[in-house]
N, C-alpha and C positions, 0 to 999 in steps of 0.2 A: 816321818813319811808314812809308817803304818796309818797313822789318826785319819790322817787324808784318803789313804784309800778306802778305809774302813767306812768312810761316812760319806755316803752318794747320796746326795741332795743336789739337785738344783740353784740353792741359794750359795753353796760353799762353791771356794775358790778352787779347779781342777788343775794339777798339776799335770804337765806335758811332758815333763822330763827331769831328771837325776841324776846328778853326779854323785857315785859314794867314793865319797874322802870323808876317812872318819875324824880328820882335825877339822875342814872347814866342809862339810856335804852342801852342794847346791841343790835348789828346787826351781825350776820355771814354772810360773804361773801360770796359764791363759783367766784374765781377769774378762773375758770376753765387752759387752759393751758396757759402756761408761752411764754409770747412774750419777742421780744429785741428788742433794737434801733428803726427801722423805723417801726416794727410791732407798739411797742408801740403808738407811733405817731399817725401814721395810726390810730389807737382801739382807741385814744383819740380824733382826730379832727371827727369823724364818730359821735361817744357818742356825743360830743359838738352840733353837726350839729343838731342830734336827737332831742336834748333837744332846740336846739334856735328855729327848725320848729313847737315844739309842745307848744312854749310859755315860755319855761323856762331855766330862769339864772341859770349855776352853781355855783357861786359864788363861790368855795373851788376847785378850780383843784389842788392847791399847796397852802396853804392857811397860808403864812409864811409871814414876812413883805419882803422878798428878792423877793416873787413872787407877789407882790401886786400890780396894775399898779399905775405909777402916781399921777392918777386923786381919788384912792380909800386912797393912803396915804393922798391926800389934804381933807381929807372926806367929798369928793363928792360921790354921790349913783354908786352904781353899776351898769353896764349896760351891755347887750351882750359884747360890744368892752372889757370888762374887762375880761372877759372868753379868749376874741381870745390874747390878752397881756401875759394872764397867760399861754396859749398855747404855744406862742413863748418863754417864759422862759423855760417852758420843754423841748422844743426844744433842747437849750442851753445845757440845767442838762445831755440828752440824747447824747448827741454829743460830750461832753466834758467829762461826767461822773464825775461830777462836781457840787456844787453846786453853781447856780449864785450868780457872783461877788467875787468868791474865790481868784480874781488876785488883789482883793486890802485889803488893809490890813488895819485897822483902825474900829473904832464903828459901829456897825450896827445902831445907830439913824446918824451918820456921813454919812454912805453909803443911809440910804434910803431918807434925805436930798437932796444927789446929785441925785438919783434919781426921784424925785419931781421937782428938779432943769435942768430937762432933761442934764444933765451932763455924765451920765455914762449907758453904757447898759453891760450886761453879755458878754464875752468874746467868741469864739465861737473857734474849736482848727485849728488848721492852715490848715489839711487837712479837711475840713466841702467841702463838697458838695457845688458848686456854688448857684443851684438851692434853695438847700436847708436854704444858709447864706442868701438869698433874699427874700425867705417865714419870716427869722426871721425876718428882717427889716421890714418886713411889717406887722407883727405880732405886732409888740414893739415899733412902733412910737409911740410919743411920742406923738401925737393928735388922741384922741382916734376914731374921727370921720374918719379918714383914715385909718385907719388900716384895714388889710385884712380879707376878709369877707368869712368865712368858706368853702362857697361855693365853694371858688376860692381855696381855697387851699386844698381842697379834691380833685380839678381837678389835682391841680399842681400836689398833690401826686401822684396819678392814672397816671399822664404821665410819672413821673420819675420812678414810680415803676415798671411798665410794661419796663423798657430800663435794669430794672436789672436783 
């Protein structure tokens, strides 16, 4: 509950209300109006950006083993570049309406194996945005020290959006 208060952004989700029970604590949302596709996006890489300038990991953007990067199934620590990973998976879930790695079929320890194994990335749909299938790629390399850096792809956004 601190994390929330702490970081007053516009794009983050505000909390209305709190139950403390320290077995199960509630939080209510207000998720205020409802976005799509590249809104979403957009409200998420902003929120990201917010929290990496004021010092802090989100660690839970999608907090599944399918959205987990690489380096956090090899459990190694968390780092910014694992926010921007789990970003580029949204990306995917968003554009495909889909969940990553829905095109293959077999065990999820199978699946996030090959992923560890830098083997396999989320599939993207055949009409995906140029721009867009290249933010994923750089989201979701597969060395975390490379991967795109918020920064950049707030810009990328902001240029593609303003052409729609």
């Amino acid at each position: 509950m601190e994390m929330i208060q702490l970081c007053q952004s516009p794009f983050n989700v505000h909390a209305i209300a709190v139950a403390e029970d320290k077995e199960k604590p509630l939080i209510a949302l207000n998720y205020g109006n409802p976005l799509i596709g590249l809104d979403i996006a957009w409200a998420i890489a902003n929120a990201l950006a917010d929290l990496h300038r004021m010092g802090i990991m989100h660690r839970d953007v999608k907090s599944t083993l399918l959205w987990l990067a690489p380096e956090v199934l090899n459990g190694q620590k968390y780092s910014y570049s694992y926010d921007i990973y789990s970003f580029g998976i949204v990306l995917a879930a968003l554009d495909t309406l889909q969940k990553p790695y829905y095109h293959i079929k077999g065990k999820v320890s199978n699946i996030t194996q090959e992923i560890q194994d830098n083997q396999i990335r989320p599939k993207l749909s055949d009409n995906c945005n140029l721009w867009l299938k290249d933010l994923f790629i750089r989201c979701t390399t597969h060395e975390p020290n490379l991967r795109q850096q918020l920064k950049k792809s707030l810009k990328c956004f902001h240029n593609e959006l303003r052409k729609l």
